[in-house]
Short mmCIF file of the C-alpha atoms (twelve columns), coordinates in Angstrom:
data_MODEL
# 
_entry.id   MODEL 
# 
loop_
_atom_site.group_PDB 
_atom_site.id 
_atom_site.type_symbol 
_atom_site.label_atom_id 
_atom_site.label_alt_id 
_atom_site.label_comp_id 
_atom_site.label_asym_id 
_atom_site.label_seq_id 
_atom_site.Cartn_x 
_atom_site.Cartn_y 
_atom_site.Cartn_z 
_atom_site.pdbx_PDB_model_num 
ATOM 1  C CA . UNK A 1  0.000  0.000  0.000   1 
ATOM 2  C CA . UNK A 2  1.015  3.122  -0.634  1 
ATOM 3  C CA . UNK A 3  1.481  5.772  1.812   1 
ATOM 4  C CA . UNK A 4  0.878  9.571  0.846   1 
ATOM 5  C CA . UNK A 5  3.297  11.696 2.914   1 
ATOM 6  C CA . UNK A 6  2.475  15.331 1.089   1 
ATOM 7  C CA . UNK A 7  0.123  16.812 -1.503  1 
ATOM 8  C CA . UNK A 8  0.438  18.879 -3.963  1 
ATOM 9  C CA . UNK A 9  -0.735 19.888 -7.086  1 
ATOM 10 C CA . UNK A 10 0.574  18.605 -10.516 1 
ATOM 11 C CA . UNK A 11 1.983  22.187 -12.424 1 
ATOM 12 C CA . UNK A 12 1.147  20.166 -15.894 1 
ATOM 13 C CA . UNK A 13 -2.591 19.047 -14.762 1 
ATOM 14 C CA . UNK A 14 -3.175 21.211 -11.634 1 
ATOM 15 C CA . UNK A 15 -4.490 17.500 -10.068 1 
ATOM 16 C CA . UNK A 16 -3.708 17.078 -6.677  1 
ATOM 17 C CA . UNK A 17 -0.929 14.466 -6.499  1 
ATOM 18 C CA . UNK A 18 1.204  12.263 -3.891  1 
ATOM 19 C CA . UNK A 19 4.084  13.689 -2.496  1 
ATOM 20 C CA . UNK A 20 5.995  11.473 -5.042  1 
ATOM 21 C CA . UNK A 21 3.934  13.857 -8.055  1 
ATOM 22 C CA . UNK A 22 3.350  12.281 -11.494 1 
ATOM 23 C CA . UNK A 23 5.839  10.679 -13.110 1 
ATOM 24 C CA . UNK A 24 5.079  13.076 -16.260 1 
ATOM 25 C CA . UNK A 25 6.149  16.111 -14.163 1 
ATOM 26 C CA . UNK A 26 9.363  17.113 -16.482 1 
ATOM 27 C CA . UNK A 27 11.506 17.212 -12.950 1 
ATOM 28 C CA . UNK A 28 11.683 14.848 -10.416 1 
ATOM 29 C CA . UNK A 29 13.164 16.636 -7.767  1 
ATOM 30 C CA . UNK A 30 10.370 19.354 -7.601  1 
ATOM 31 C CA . UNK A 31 9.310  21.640 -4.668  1 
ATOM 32 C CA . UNK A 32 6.979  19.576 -2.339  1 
ATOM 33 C CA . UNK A 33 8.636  16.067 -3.578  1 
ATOM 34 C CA . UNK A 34 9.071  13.439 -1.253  1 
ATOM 35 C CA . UNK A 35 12.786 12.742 -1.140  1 
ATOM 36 C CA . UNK A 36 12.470 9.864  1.548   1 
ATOM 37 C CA . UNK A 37 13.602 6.350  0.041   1 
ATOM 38 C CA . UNK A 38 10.501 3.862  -0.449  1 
ATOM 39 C CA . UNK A 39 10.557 0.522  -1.620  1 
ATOM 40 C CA . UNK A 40 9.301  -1.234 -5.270  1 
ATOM 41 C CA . UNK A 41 6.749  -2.566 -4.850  1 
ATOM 42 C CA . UNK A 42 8.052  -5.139 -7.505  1 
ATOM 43 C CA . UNK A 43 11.642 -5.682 -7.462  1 
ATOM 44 C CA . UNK A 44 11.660 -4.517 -3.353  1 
ATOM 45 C CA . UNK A 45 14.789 -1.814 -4.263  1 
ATOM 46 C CA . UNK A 46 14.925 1.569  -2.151  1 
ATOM 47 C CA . UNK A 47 14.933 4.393  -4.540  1 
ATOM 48 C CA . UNK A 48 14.191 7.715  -4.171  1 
ATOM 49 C CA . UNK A 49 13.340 7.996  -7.947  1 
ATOM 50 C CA . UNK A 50 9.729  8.540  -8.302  1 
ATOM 51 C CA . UNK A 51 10.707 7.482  -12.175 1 
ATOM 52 C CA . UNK A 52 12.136 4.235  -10.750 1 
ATOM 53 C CA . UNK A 53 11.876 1.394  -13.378 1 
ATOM 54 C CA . UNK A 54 12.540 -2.786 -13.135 1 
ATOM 55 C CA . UNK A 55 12.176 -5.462 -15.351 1 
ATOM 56 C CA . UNK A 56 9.952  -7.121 -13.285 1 
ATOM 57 C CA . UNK A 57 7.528  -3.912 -13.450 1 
ATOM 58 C CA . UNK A 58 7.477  -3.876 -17.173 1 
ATOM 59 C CA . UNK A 59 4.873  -6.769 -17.330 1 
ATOM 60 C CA . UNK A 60 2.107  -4.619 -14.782 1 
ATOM 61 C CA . UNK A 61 2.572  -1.065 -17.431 1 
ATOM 62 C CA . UNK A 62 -0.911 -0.510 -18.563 1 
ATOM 63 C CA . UNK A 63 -1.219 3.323  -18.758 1 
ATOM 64 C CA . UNK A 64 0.649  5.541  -21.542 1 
ATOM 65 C CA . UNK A 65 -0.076 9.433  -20.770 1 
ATOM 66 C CA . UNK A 66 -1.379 11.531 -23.479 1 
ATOM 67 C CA . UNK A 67 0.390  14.673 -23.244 1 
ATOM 68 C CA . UNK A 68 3.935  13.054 -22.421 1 
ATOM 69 C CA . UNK A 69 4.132  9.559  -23.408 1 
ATOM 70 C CA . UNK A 70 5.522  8.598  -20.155 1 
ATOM 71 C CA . UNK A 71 4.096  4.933  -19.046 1 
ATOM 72 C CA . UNK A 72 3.319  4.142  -15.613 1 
ATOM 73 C CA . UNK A 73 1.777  1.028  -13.747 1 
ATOM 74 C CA . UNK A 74 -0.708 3.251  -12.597 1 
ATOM 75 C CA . UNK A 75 -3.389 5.628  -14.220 1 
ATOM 76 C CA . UNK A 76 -3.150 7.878  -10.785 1 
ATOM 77 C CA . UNK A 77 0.478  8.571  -11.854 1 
ATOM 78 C CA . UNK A 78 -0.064 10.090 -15.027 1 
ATOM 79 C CA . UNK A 79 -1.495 13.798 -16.118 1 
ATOM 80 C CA . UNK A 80 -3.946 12.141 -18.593 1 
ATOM 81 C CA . UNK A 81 -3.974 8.315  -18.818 1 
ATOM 82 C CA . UNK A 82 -4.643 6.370  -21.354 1 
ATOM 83 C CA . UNK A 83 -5.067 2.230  -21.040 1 
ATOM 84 C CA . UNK A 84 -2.790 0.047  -23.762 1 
ATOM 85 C CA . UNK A 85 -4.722 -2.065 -25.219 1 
# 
């Protein structure tokens, strides 16, 4: 489960986001970003990477945003989700 430790709101989608933001933001490391480690919840690595990416998460990617392209596990992570299909 994941745990929210700020809010704030997304400066591409003005959605209010985790403290870990969209992955579509253009920079991670963005005022009100949560720069404590937390685990995959895939491959169990400590990153601080919001962005953070594992083979064994590429099987679970089932949203591609719209106005980035970025893909995410997620539809919550992404400005405008779309499902691949």
């Amino acid at each position: 489960m994941t745990e929210y430790v700020k809010t704030f709101t997304c400066k591409n989608c003005n959605a209010p986001t985790s403290g870990r933001g969209h992955l579509c933001h253009p920079n991670s490391n963005h005022p009100g970003a949560d720069k404590e480690a937390f685990e995959c919840e895939f491959c169990k690595k400590k990153d601080i990477d919001a962005r953070h990416t594992c083979p064994e998460m590429l099987d679970s990617i089932e949203y591609v945003c719209k106005k980035c392209g970025r893909l995410a596990v997620y539809d919550s992570l992404l400005c405008e989700p779309e499902l691949i299909g």
